[in-house]
N, C-alpha and C positions, 0 to 999 in steps of 0.2 A: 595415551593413545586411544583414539575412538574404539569403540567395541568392533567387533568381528562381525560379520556372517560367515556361518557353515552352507557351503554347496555342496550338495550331492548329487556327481552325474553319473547314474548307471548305467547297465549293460545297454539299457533300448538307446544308451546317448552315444553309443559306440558303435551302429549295426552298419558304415559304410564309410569309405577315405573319406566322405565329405564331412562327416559325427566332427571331427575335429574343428571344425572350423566354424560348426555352429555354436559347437563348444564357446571357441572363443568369444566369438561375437553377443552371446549370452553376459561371458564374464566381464565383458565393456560395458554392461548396462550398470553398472554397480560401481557408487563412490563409496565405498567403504573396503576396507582393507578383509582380504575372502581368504578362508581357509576350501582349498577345494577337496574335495572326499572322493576317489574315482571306482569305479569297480572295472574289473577287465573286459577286454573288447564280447562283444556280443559271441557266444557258443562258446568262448577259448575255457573255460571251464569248464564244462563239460567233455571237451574236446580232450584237455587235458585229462581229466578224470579216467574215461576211457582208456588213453593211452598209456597212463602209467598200470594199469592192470596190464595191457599188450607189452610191455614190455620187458616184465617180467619173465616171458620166456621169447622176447624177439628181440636182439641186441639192433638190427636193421631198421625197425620201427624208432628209434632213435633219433637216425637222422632225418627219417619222415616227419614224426612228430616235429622237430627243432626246424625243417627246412619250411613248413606249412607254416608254422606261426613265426617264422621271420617273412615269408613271404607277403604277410597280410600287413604285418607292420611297416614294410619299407614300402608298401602302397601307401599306407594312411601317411607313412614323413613325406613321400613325394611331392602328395597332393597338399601337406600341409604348411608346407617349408620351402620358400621358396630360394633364399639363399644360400647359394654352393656351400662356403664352407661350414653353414649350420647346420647340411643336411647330415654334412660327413662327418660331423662330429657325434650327429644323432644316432646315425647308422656305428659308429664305432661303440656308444655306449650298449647301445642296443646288440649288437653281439656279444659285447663284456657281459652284460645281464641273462642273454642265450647259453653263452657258454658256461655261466654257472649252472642254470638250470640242467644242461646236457650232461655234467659230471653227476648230477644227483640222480639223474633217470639211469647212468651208465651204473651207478652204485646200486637202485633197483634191482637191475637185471643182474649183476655179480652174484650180488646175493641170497637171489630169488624170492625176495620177501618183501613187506613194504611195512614197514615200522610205521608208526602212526604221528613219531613227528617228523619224519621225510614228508609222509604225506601231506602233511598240511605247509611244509615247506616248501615242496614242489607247485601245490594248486594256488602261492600266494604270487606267485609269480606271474598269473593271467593281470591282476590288479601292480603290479609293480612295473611290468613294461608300460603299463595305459599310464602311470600317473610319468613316466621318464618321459614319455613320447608328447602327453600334452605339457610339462614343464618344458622343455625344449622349443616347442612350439609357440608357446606362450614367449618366452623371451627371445625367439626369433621375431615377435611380433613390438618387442621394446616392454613389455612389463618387469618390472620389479617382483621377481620371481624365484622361488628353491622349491625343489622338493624334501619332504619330510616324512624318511618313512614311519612307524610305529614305533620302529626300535629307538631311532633316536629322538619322536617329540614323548616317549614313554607315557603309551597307553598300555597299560599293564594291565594282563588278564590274569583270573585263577588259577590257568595252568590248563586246564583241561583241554583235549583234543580231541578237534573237529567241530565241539561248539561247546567254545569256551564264553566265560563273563568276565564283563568287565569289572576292574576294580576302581571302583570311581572312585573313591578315597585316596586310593596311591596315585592313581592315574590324575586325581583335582592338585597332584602335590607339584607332580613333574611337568605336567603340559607346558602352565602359563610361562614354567623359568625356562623354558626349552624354544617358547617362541622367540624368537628376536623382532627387528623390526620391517623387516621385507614385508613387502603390501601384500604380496599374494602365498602361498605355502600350499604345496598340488602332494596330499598324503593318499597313499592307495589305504581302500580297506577292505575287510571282508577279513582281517586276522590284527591283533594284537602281538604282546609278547609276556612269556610268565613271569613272574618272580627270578627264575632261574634264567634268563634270556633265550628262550625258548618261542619257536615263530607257534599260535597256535588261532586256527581259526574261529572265526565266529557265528560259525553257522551257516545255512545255505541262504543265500539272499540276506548275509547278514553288515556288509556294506554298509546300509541303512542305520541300522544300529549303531558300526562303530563312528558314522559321520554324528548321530546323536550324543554320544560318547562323547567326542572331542567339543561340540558344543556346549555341551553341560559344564568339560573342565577349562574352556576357554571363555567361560562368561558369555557366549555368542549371545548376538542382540535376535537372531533368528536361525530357524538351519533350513535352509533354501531348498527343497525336494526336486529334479527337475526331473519331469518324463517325457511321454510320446502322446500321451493321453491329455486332456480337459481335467484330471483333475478328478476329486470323489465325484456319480451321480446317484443318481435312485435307486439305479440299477446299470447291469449291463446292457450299454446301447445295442451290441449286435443281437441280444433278444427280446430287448425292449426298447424298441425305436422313439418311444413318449418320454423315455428317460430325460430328465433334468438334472443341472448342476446342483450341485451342493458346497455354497458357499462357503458354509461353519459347521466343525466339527466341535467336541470335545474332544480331551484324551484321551477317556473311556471310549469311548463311540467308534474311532478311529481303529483304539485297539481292537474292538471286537469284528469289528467289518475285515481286518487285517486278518482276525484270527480264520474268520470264517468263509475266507477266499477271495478280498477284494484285494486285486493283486496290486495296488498302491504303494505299498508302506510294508516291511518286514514286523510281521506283529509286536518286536521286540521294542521298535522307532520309539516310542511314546515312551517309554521306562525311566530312562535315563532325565525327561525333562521335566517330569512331572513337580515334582518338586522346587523347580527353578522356573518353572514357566515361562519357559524359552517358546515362542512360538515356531509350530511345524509349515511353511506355506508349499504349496503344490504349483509348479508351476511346467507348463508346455513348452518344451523345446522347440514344438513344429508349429508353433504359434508365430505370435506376434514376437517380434525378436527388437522391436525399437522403443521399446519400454518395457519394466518391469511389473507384470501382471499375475501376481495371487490367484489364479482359480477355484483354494480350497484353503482355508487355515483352519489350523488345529491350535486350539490353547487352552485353557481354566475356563472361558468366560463360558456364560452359560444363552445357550441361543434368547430370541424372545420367545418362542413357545418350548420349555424344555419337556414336555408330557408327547410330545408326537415321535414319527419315524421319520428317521434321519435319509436309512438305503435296505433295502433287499439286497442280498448278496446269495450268493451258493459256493460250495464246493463240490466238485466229481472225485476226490480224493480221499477218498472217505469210504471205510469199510468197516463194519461188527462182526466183531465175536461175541457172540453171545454163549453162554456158560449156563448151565442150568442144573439145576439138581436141588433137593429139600434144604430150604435151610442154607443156600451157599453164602444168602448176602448177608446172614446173621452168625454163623460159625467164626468163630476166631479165628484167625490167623490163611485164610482162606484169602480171603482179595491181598493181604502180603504176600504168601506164596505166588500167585499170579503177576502180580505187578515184578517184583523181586526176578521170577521166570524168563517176564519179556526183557526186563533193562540189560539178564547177563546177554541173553542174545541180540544187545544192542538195537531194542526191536523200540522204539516211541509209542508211548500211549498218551493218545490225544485227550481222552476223557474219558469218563467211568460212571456208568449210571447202574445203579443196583436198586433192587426190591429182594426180599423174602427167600423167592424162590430162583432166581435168574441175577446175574451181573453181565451187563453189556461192556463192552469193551472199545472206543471208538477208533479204529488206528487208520492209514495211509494206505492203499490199496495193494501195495506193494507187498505191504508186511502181513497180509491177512493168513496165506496160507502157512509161511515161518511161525507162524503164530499158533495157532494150527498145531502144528506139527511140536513144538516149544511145550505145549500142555499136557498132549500125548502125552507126551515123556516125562513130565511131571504125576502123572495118576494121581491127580486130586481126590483127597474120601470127598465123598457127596454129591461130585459130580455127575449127573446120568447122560448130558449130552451136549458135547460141543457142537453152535451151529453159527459158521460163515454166512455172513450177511453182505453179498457184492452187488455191483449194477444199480448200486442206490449214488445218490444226492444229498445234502446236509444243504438246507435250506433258511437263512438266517434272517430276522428282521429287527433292526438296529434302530434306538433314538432314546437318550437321554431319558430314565423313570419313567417308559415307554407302558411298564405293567401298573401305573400305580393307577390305571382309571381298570376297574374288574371287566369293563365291556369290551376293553381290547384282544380278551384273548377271546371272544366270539367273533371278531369280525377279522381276526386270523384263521381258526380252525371252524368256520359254519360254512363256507364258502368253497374252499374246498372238496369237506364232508359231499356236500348237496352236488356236484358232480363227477363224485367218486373217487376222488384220487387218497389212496389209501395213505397212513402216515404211521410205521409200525411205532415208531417214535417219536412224542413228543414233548417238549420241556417249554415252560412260561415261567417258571422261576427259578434257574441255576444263575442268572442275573438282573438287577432290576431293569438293564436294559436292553437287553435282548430275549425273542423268544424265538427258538428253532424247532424244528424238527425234520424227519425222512424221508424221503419218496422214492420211491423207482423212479430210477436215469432217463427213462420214458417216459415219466409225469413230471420231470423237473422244467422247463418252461414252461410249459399250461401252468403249474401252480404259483410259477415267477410270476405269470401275465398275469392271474388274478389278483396277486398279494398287489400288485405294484398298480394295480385299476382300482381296487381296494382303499389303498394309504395315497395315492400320491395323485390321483388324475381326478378333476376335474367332478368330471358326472358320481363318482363314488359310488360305481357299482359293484358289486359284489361278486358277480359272476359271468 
């Protein structure tokens, strides 16, 4: 049988009753036999998320929650099905699927608690109605069609909950015996299952990933990305209007721009293929839909100028603690206690940059004050002062051995400098191809604008 493509249509491919039927129309561009990857309808995760914390002490919130997201979904079958009795077949699984979920939110609130693999059972559910609802859809349209969820094409994760790994070993054993011959196969993702057949997810925006996943262990010939957007560009269009596409990534490249807040790709995407060199392509949903059009690939090859920048990117998610005291970044056992500290209070550390006298700490804006609070209670010897670092920006410039020319990092950080914007932190070698650093939330455009007049425009000014 010919190779596969992996599609993955996410949350932006879900945001109205119409999402389905672009859907479809997308997957008729394609002669080749598609594994589809779906994530759940646009907010129903969060939506979810919410409510199973409300519910815990609101048995009533129940049938709110359960009657709101069946009400979204028998829009999206109305408009996408137009055959009686395949509505009412859809509408009948679609409560079988509701009503599990509604025993497990009812078990929530009995027992006032929310164990951690309820939870990731309950929010796999936003991804499991989407992939019943376009399977159905799909073969009301005459495809050669099943769905497949995790458990039974056996994408096996670690075990761990909430964000778990795959085990591409086990998972490259079971996939290929598990497909059969059906042209199409619509898998929800955003979770796996363990060893123990345990549902456990993979992270937040992590869809991407397990659609990666399934292409690595099904030999896929590419895995098809589709969004709302054009695709990688320079920068962000809405504060860089001169932004341009960017046709070709690396892995690396891709990964980093992901890490560092281009909302494309879950920065995990790229892991899984690296090795097989399965190509990533980007393509627009709100595009051109009567051909199959790549706006961005990601694979091994290497551009023709591999020494330039690829994109400017940023994040607002982004907060330091910074630790200071004689001696912290060289005393033993000091940055383990601290790390060790944050992980029990489930608290993510994004990165860690130390010297001598001070260790920075880079987390998620969310976690700044827990964090905070986490160390206190720790009483580190050596430490003299914790100080919270917020209303900042993490500022990334990405491209392939971007540092190996030394004048790059003047015509980053001189331009800047010479109209003031301060940068408490800066890094030009924690990779060869990215250099980032800090600004106040208040200097983070003006210093986008220059970076990107700088690297990518034209006149190659500097300020």
């Amino acid at each position: 049988m010919e190779k596969r493509i992996v599609c993955k249509f996410g949350g932006s491919n879900f945001k109205s009753r119409e999402s389905v039927r672009a859907i479809v129309e997308a997957v008729e561009l394609y002669d080749q036999p598609l594994i589809l990857v779906v994530s759940a309808f646009y907010g129903i995760t969060n939506y979810l998320t919410e409510g199973i914390e409300t519910v815990q002490h609101s048995e009533s919130h129940v049938e709110e929650l359960i009657g709101t997201i069946k009400e979204k979904k028998m829009e999206s079958i109305d408009f996408s099905i137009e055959e009686e009795s395949c509505r009412r077949e859809t509408y009948a699984l679609v409560d079988q699927r509701l009503d599990e979920l509604k025993r497990y939110l009812l078990g929530v609130h009995y027992i006032g608690e929310l164990p951690h693999s309820v939870k990731d059972k309950i929010l796999s559910y936003g991804e499991r109605l989407s992939s019943l609802i376009l399977t159905k859809t799909l073969e009301a349209r005459g495809f050669d069609v099943e769905e497949a969820l995790p458990e039974d094409l056996g994408l096996i994760t670690d075990g761990e909950y909430s964000s778990a790994s795959v085990d591409f070993k086990e998972s490259e054993k079971r996939i290929p015996r598990n497909l059969g011959d059906r042209r199409i196969y619509v898998v929800p993702g955003f979770y796996g299952i363990s060893p123990e057949g345990q549902i456990t997810l993979l992270g937040r925006g992590g869809s991407d990933y397990s659609a990666a996943a399934i292409a690595r262990a099904a030999g896929a010939s590419s895995l098809d990305i589709w969004k709302d957007v054009d695709g990688y560009m320079t920068a962000n269009p809405k504060i860089i209007p001169q932004a341009r596409p960017v046709p070709a990534l690396s892995y690396r490249e891709a990964a980093e721009l992901s890490y560092f807040g281009a909302n494309i790709l879950h920065p995990r995407t790229v892991e899984p293929l690296l090795d097989r060199n399965i190509p990533i392509r980007i393509l627009n949903i709100e595009g051109d839909r009567t051909r199959l059009l790549p706006l961005t690939i990601i694979d091994d090859s290497s551009p023709e100028d591999n020494h330039s920048a690829r994109s400017v990117t940023y994040s607002d998610d982004i907060a330091i603690l910074r630790i200071t005291g004689p001696g912290v970044g060289i005393k033993g056992g000091i940055l383990g206690r601290i790390t060790t500290g944050l992980d029990d209070r489930d608290i993510n550390i994004k990165s860690v940059v130390t010297s001598q006298t001070s260790i920075n700490v880079y987390l998620s804006s969310a976690d700044l004050a827990p964090s905070v609070r986490a160390l206190e209670e720790l009483n580190l010897p050596t430490v003299t002062r914790l100080t919270p670092m917020d209303s900042i920006s993490i500022i990334a410039l990405v491209g392939e051995n971007l540092l190996d020319h030394p004048e790059q990092a003047g015509r980053i950080v001189a331009p800047l400098v010479r109209v003031g914007i301060k940068m408490p932190i800066v890094s030009l070698g924690a990779s060869e191809g990215t250099a980032y650093f800090v600004v106040s939330h208040k200097d983070r455009d003006r210093a986008l604008q220059i970076i990107h007049r700088n690297f990518f425009e034209e006149q190659g000014q500097s300020s």
